[in-house]
BADO-211499 format. One record per residue: residue number from 1; x, y, z of N, C-alpha, C in turn. Coordinates in nm, 3 decimals. Example, Ala and Ser with C-alpha at 12.3 -4.5 7.8 and 13.67 -1.06 7.14 Angstrom:
# residues 2
+-----+---------+---------+---------+---------+---------+---------+---------+---------+---------+
!   k !     n.u !     n.v !     n.w !    ca.u !    ca.v !    ca.w !     c.u !     c.v !     c.w !
+-----+---------+---------+---------+---------+---------+---------+---------+---------+---------+
!   1 !   1.319 !  -0.569 !   0.780 !   1.230 !  -0.450 !   0.780 !   1.320 !  -0.330 !   0.780 !
!   2 !   1.285 !  -0.225 !   0.708 !   1.367 !  -0.106 !   0.714 !   1.290 !   0.003 !   0.787 !
+-----+---------+---------+---------+---------+---------+---------+---------+---------+---------+
# end
This chain:
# residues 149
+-----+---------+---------+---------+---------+---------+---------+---------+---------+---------+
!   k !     n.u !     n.v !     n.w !    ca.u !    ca.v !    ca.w !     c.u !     c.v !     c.w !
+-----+---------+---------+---------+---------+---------+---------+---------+---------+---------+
!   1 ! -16.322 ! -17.930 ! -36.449 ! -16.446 ! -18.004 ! -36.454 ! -16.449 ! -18.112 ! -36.345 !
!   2 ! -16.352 ! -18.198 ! -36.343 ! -16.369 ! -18.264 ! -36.224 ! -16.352 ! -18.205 ! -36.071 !
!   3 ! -16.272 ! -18.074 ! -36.081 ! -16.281 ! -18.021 ! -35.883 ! -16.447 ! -18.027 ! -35.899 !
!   4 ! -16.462 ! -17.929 ! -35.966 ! -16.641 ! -17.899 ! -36.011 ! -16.767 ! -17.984 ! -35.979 !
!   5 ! -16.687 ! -18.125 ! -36.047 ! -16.791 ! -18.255 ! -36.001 ! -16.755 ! -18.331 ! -35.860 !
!   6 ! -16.636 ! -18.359 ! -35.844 ! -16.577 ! -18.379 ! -35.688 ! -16.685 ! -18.260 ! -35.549 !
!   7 ! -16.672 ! -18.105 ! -35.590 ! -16.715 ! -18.070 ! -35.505 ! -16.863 ! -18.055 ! -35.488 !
!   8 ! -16.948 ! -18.064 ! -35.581 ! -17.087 ! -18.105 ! -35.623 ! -17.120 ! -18.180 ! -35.518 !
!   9 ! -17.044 ! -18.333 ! -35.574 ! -17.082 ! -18.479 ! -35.454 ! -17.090 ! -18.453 ! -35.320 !
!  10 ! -16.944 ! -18.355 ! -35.274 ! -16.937 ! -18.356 ! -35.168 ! -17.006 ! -18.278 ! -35.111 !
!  11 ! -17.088 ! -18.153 ! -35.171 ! -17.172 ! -18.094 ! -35.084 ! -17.336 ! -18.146 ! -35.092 !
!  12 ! -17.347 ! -18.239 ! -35.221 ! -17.443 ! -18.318 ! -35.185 ! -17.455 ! -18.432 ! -35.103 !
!  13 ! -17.354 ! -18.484 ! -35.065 ! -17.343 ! -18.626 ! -34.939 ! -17.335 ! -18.524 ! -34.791 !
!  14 ! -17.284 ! -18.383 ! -34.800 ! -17.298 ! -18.303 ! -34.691 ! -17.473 ! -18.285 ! -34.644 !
!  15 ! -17.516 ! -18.229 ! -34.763 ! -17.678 ! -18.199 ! -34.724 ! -17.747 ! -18.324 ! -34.685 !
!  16 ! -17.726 ! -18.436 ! -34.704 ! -17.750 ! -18.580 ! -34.735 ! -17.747 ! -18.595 ! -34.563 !
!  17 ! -17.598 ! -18.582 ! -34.492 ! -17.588 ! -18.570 ! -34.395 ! -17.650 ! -18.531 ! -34.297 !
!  18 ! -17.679 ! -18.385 ! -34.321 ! -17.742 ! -18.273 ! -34.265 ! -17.919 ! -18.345 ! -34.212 !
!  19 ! -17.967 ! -18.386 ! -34.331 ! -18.058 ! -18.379 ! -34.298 ! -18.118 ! -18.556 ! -34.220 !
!  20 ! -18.033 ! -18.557 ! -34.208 ! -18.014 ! -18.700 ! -34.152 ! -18.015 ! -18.690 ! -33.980 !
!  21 ! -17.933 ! -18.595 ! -33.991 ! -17.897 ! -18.564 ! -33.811 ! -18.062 ! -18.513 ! -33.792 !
!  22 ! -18.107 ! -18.405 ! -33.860 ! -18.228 ! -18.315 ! -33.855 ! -18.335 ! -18.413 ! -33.824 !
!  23 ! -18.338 ! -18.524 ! -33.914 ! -18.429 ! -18.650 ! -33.854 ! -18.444 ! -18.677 ! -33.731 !
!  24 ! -18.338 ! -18.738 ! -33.680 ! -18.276 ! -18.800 ! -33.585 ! -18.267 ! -18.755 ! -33.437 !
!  25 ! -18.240 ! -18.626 ! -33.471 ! -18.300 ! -18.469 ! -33.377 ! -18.418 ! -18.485 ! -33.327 !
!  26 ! -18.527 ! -18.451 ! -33.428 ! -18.680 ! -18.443 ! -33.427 ! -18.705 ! -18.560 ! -33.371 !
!  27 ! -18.690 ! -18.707 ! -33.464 ! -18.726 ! -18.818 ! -33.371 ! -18.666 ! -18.838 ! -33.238 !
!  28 ! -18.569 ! -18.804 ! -33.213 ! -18.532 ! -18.817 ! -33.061 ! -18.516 ! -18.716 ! -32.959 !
!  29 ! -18.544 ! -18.556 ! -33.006 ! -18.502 ! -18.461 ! -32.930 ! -18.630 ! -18.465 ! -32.854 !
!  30 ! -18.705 ! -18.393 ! -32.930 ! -18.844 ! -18.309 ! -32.886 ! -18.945 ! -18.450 ! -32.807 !
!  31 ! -18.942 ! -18.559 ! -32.949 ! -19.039 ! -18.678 ! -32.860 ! -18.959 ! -18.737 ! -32.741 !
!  32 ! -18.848 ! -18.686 ! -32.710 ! -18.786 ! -18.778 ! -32.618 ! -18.884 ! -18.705 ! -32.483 !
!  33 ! -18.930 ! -18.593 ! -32.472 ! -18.926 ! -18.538 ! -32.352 ! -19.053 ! -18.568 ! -32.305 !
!  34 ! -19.143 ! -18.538 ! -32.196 ! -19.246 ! -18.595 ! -32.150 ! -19.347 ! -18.493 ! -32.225 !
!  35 ! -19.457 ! -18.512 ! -32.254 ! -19.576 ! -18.404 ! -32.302 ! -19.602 ! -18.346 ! -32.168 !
!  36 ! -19.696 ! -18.214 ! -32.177 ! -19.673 ! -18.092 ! -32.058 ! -19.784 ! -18.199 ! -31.988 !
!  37 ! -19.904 ! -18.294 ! -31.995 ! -19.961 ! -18.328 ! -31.900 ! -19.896 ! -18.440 ! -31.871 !
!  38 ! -19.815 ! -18.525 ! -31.882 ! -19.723 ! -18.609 ! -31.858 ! -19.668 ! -18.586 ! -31.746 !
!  39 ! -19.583 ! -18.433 ! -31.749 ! -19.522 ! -18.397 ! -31.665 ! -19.568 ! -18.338 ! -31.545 !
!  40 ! -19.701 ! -18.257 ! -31.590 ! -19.833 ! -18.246 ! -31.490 ! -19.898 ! -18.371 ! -31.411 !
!  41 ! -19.896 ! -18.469 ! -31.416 ! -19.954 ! -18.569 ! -31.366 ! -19.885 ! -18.668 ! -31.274 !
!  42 ! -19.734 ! -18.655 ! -31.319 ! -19.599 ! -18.717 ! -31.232 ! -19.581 ! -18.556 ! -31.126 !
!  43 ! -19.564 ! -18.456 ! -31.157 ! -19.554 ! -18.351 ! -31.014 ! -19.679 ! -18.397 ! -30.907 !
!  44 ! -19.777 ! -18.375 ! -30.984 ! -19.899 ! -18.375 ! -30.894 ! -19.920 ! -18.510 ! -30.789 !
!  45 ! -19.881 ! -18.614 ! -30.865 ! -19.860 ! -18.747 ! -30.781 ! -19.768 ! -18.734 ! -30.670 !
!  46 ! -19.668 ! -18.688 ! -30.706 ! -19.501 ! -18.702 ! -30.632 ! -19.557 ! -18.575 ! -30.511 !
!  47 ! -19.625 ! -18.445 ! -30.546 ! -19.643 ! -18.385 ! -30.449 ! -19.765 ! -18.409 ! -30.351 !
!  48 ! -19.886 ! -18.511 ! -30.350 ! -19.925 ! -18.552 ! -30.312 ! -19.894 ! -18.698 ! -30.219 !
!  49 ! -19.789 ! -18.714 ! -30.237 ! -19.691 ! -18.849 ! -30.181 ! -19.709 ! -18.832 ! -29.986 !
!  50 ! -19.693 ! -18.722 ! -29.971 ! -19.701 ! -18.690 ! -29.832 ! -19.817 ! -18.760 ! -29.783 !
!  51 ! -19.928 ! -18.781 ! -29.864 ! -20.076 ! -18.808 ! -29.792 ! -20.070 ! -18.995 ! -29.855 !
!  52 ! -20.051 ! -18.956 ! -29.981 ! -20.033 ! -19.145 ! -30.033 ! -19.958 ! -19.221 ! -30.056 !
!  53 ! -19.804 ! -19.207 ! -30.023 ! -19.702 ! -19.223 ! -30.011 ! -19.623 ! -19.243 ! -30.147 !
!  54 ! -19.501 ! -19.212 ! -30.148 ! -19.435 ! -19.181 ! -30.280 ! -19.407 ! -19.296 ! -30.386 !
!  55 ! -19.417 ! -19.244 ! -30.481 ! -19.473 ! -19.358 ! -30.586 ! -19.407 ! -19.440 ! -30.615 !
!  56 ! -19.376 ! -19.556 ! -30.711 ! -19.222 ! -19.609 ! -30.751 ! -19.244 ! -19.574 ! -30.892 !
!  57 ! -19.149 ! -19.628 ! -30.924 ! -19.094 ! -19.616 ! -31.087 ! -19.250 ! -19.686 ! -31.181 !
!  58 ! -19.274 ! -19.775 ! -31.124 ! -19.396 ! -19.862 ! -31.211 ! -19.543 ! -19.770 ! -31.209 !
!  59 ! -19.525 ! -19.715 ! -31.081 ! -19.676 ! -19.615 ! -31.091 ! -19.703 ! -19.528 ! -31.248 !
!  60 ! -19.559 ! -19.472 ! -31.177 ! -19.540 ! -19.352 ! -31.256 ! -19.573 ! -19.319 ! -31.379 !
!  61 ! -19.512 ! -19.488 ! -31.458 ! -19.483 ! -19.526 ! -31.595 ! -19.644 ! -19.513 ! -31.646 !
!  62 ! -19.691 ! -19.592 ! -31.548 ! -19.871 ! -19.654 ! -31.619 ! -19.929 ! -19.529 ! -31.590 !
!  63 ! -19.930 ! -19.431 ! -31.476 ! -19.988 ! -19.285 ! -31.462 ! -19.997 ! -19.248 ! -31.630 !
!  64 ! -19.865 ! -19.253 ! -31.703 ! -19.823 ! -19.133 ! -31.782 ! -19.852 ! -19.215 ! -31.920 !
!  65 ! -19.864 ! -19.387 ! -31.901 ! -19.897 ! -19.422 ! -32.036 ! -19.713 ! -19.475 ! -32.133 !
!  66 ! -19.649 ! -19.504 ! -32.056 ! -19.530 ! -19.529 ! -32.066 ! -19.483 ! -19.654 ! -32.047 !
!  67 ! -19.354 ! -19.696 ! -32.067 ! -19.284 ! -19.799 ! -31.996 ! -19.169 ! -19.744 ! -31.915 !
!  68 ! -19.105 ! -19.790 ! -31.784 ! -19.067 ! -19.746 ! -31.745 ! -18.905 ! -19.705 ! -31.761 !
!  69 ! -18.849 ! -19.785 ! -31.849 ! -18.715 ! -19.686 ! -31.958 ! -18.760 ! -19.549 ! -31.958 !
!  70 ! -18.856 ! -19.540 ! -32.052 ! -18.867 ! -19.441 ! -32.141 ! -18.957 ! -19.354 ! -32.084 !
!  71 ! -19.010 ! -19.358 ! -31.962 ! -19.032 ! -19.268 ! -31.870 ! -18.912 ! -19.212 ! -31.760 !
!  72 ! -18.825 ! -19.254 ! -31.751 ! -18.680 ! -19.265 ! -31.702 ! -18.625 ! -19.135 ! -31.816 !
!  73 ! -18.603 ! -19.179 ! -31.935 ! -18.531 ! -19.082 ! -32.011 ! -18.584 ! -18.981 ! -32.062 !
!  74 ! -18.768 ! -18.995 ! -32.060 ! -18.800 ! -18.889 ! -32.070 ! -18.815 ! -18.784 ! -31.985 !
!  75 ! -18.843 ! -18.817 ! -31.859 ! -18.822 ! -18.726 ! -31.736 ! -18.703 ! -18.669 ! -31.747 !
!  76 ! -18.586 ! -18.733 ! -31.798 ! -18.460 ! -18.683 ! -31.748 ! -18.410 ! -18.541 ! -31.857 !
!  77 ! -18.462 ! -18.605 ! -32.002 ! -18.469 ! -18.492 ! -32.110 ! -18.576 ! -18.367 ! -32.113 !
!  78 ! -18.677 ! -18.399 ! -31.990 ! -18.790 ! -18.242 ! -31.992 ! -18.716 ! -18.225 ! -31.877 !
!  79 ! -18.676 ! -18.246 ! -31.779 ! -18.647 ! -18.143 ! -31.640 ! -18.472 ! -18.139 ! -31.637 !
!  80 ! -18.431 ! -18.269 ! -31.693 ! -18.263 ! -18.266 ! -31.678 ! -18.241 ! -18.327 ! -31.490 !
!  81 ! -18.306 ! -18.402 ! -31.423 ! -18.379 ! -18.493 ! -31.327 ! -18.338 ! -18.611 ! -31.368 !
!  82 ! -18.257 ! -18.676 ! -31.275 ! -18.313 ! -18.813 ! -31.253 ! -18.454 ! -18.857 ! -31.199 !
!  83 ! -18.566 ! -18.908 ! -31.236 ! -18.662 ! -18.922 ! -31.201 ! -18.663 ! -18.951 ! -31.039 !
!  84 ! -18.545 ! -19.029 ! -30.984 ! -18.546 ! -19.073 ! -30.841 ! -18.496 ! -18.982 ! -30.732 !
!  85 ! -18.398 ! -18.890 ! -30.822 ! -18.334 ! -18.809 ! -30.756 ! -18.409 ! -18.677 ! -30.732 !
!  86 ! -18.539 ! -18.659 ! -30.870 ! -18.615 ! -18.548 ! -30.845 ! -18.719 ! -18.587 ! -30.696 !
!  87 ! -18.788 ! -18.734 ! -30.690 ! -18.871 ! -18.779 ! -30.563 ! -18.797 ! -18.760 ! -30.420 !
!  88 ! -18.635 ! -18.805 ! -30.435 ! -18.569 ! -18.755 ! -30.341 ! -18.585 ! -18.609 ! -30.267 !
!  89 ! -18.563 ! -18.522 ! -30.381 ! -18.528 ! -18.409 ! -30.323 ! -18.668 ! -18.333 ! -30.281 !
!  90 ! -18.786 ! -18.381 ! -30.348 ! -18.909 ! -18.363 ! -30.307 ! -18.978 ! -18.393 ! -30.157 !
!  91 ! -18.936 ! -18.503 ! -30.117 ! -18.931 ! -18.598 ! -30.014 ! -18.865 ! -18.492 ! -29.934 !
!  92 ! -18.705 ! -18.445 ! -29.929 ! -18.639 ! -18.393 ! -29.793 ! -18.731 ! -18.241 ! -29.802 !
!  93 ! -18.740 ! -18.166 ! -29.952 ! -18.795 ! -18.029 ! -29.908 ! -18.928 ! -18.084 ! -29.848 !
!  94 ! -19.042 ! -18.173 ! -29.854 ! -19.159 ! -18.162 ! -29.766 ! -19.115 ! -18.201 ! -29.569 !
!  95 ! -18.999 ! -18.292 ! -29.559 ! -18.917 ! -18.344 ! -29.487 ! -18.894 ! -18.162 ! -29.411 !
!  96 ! -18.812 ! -18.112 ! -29.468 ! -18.782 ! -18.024 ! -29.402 ! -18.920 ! -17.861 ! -29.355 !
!  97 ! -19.012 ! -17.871 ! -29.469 ! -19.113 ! -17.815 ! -29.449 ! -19.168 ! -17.913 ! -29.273 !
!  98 ! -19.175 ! -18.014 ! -29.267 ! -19.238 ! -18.023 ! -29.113 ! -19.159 ! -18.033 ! -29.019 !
!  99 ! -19.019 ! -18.066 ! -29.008 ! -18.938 ! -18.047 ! -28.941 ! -18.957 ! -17.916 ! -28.871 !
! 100 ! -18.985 ! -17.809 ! -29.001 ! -19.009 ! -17.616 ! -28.937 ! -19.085 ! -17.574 ! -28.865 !
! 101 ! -19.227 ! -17.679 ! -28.908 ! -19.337 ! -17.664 ! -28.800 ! -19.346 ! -17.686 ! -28.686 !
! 102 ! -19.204 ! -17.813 ! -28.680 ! -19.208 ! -17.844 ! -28.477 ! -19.306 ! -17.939 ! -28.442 !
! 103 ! -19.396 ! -17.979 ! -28.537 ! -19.537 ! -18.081 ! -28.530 ! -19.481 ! -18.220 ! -28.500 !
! 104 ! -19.356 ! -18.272 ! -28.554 ! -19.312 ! -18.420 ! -28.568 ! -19.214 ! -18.414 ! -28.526 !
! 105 ! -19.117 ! -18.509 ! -28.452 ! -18.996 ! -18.533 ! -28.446 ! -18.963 ! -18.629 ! -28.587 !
! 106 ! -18.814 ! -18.646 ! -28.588 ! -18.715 ! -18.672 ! -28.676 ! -18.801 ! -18.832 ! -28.717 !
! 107 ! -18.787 ! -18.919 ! -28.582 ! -18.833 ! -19.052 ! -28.629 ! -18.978 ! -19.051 ! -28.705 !
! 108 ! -19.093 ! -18.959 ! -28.662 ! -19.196 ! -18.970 ! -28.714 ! -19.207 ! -18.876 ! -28.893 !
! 109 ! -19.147 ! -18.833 ! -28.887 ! -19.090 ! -18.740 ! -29.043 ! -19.053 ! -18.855 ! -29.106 !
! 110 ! -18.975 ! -18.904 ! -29.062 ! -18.903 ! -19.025 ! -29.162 ! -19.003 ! -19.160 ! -29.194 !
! 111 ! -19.084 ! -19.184 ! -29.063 ! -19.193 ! -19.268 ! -29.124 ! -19.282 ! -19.207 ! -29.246 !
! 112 ! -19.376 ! -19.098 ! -29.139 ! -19.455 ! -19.048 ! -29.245 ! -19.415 ! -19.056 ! -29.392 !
! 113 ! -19.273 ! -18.966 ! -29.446 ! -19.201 ! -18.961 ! -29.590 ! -19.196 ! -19.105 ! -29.631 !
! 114 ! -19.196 ! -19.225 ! -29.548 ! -19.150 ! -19.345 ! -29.620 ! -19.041 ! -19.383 ! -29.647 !
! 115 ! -18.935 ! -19.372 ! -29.561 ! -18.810 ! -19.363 ! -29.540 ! -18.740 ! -19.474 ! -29.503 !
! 116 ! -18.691 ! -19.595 ! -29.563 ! -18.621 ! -19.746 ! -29.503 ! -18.618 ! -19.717 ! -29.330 !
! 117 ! -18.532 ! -19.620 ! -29.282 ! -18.506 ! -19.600 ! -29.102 ! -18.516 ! -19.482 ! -29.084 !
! 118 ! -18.503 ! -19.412 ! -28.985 ! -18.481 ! -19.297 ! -28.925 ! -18.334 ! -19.247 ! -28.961 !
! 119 ! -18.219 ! -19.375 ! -28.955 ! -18.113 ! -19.323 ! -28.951 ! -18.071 ! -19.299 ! -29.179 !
! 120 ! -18.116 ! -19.347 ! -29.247 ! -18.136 ! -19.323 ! -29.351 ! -18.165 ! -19.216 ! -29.397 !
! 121 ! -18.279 ! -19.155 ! -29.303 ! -18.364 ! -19.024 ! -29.333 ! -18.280 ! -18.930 ! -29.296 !
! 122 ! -18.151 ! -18.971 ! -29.169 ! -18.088 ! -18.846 ! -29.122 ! -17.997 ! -18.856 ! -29.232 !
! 123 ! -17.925 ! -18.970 ! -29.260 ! -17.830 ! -18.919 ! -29.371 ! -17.864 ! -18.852 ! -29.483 !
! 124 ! -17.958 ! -18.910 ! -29.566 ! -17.982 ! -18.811 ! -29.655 ! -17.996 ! -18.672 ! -29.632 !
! 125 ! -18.078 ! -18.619 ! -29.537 ! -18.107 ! -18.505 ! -29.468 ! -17.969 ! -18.455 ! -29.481 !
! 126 ! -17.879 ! -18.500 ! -29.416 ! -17.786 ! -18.380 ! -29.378 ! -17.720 ! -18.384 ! -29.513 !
! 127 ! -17.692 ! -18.526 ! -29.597 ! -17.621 ! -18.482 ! -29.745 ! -17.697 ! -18.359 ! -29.822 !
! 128 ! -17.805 ! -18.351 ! -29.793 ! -17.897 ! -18.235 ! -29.865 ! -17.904 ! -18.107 ! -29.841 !
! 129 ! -17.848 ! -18.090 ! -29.690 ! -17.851 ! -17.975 ! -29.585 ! -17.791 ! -17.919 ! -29.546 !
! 130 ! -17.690 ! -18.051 ! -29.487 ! -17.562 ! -18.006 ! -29.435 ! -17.558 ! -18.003 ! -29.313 !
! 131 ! -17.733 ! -18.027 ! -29.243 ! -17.719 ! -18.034 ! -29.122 ! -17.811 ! -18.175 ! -29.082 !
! 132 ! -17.795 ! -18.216 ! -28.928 ! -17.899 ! -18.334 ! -28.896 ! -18.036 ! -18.278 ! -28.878 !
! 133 ! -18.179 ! -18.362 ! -28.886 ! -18.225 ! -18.323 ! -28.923 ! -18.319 ! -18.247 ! -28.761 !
! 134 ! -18.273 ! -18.327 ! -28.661 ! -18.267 ! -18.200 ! -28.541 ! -18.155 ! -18.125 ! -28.516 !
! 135 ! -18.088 ! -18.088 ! -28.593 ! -18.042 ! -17.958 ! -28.599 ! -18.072 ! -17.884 ! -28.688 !
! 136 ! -18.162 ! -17.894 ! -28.789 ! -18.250 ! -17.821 ! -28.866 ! -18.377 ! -17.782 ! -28.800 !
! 137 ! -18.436 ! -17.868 ! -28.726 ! -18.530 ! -17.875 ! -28.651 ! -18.538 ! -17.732 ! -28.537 !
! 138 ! -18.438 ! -17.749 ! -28.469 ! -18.392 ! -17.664 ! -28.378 ! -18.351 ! -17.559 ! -28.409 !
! 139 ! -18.267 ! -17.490 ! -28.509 ! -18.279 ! -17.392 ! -28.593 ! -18.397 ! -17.310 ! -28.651 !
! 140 ! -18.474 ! -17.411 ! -28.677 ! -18.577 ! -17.342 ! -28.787 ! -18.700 ! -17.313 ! -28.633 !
! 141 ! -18.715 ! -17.376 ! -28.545 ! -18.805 ! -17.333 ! -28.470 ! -18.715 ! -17.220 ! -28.339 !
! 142 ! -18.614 ! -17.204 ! -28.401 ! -18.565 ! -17.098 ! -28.288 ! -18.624 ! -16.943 ! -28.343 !
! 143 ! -18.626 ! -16.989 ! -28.496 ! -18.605 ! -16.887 ! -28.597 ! -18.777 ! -16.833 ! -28.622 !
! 144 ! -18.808 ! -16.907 ! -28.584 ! -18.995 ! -16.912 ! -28.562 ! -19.017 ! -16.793 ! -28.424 !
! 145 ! -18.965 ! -16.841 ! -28.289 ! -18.948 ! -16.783 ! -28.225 ! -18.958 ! -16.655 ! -28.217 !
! 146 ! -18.819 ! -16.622 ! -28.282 ! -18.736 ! -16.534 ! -28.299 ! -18.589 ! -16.469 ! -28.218 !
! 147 ! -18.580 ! -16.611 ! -28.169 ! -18.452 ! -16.622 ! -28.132 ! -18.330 ! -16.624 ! -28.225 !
! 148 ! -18.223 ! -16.567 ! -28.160 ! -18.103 ! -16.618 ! -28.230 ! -18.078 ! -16.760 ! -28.204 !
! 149 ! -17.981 ! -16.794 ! -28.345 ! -17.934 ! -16.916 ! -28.334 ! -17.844 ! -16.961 ! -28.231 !
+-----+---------+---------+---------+---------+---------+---------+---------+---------+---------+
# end
C-alpha cells in the first residue's frame, strides 16, 4: 500500500511537471518568434536598404511594433539570425551583386551600402568571400566576358 501511494505522488508531481514545461514551451517557444508579417516587413525594409539605406536596430523594432530586445530574440528564434549578422550578410550579397555588374568600383560600393570606410567594406568582403572585393570584381566580370580566370 505504501509503494502504491509513494508511486501515485510521484507520477502525479511528474504530470505536474510535464505540464509545466508544456506552458513554458507555448509561452516562450512559438510567441518567441516574429509573426509571418513581422518578418515580412523587416526583409522588405533590409532589402530595400540599397535605395534607403540600412536600417538600425531602433527602426526595425518600431517597423514591427516591438522593443528592441525582443525583436533581437525574436528574429533570432524565426530565422536562427542574428538580426545584425542577417543585415550584414544582406549588405555583402547586394555588395557583391554590383561589384558583378562592373557599374561601381570598390570605394563607391562601400559608400553606396553604408559602410564606416572602404577599407572595412574590404574586410568584411573578403571574411565573407574569401576574396578582396576587386578580386571578386575582376573575376566576376571576366566571367561575364567569358574569359577564363
Amino acid at each position: 500500500l505504501l509503494i502504491e501511494a509513494v508511486t501515485t505522488l510521484m507520477l502525479v508531481e511528474l504530470a505536474r511537471h510535464l505540464r509545466q514545461l508544456d506552458r513554458k514551451r507555448s509561452r516562450h517557444g512559438d510567441s518567441m518568434a516574429l509573426a509571418a508579417w513581422q518578418l515580412r516587413r523587416i526583409q522588405e525594409r533590409i532589402q530595400a536598404s540599397a535605395e534607403a539605406g540600412y536600417p538600425a536596430l531602433n527602426e526595425l523594432a518600431d517597423l514591427c511594433g516591438l522593443s528592441q530586445g525582443h525583436l533581437a530574440r525574436a528574429f533570432k528564434a524565426s530565422t536562427g539570425w542574428q538580426i545584425h549578422k542577417y543585415i550584414t550578410e544582406e549588405r555583402l550579397n547586394t555588395a557583391k551583386a554590383m561589384l558583378a555588374k562592373g557599374q561601381f568600383n570598390c570605394e563607391e560600393v562601400s559608400a553606396r551600402l553604408g559602410f564606416k570606410s572602404p577599407g572595412y567594406f574590404s574586410t568584411a568582403f573578403r571574411r565573407m568571400t574569401g576574396k578582396t572585393p576587386t578580386e571578386f570584381r575582376r573575376q566576376a566580370l571576366a566571367r561575364s566576358v567569358g574569359r577564363p580566370q
